[in-house]
N, C-alpha and C positions, 0 to 999 in steps of 0.2 A: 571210040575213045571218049570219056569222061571230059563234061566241060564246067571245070569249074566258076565261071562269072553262070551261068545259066541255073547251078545248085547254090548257089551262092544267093539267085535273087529269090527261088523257090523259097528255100530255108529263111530268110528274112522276113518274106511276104507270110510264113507260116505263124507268126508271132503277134498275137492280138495286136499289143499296141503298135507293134511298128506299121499294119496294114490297118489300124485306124488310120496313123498320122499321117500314113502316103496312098491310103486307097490305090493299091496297085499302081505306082506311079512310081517302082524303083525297074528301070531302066540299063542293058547291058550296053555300053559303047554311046549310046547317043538317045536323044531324048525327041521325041518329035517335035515340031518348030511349034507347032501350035498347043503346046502343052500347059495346064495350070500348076499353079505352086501349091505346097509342096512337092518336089520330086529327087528324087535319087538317080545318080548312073555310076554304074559299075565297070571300070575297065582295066585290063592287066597293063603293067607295068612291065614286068621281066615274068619270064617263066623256064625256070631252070629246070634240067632232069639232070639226077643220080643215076647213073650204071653201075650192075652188074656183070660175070659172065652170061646169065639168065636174061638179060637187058635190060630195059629203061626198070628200077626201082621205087624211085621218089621222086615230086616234085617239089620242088619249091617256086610259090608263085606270088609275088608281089600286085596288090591289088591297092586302085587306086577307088574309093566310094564318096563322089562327090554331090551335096546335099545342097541346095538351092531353095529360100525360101525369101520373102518379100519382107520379114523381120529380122533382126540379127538374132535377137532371144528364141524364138520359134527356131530357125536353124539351127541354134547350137541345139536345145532341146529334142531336139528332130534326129541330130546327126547323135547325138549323146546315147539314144535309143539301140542303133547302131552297133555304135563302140560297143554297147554296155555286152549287144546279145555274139557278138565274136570273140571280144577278150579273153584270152582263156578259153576259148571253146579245142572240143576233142571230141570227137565221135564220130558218127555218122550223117553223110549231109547228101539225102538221095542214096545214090549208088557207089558215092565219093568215101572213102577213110580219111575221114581227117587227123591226123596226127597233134597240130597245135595251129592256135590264130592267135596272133600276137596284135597292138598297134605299133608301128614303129613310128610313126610321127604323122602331127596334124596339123592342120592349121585357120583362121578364119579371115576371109578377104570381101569386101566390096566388087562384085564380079560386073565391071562397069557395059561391059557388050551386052548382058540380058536383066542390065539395071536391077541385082536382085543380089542379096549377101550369099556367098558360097563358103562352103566349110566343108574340109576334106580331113578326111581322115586314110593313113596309106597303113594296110595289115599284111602283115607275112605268114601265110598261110603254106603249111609242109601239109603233101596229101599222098596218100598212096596210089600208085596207078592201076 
């Protein structure tokens, strides 16, 4: 089965500037304790399927991509990178059909546990199975 948080970080890290800004440092689920900033983690939210008689057809998967960095401006800049290369995206990502990547909502907070600003941005991405 296709994993979308894992085509998800491929496809990101493929993107000059975004593998400047985080030299491999965007992360599925969890980030290791001992990690420098900037970093990214990528984790699902909801992950819905569509049926057919033929079975599972479509998913749709709520995706949460949260950005850490040690300035507010560099975070948003960072996560901005992000937003910019999902929005509207439709194609092919790996072995994944992506049908649409939307943002449905974001936001930016003072993330006081690893003293460092976080900015998330949450996308709904429909993919084919």
């Amino acid at each position: 089965m296709a994993d979308i948080t894992s085509s998800l970080r491929t496809f990101l890290l493929q993107d000059a500037s975004i593998l400047s800004a985080y030299v491999q440092r965007i992360y599925v689920i969890k980030a290791p304790d001992t990690e420098t900033y900037p970093f990214a983690i990528i984790r699902v939210v909801t992950d819905q399927s569509a049926y057919t008689q033929d079975g599972e057809a479509l998913r749709q998967t709520i995706v949460h991509i949260d950005t850490y960095d040690s300035e507010l401006s560099d975070c948003i800049t960072n996560a901005k990178l992000i937003r910019e290369k999902l929005n509207g995206y439709r194609g092919l990502m790996g072995d994944i059909e992506v049908g649409a990547i939307f943002v449905r909502e974001g936001t930016q907070e003072w993330s006081p546990d690893v003293r460092r600003f976080r900015m998330f941005n949450q996308f709904d991405i429909k993919w084919t199975v």
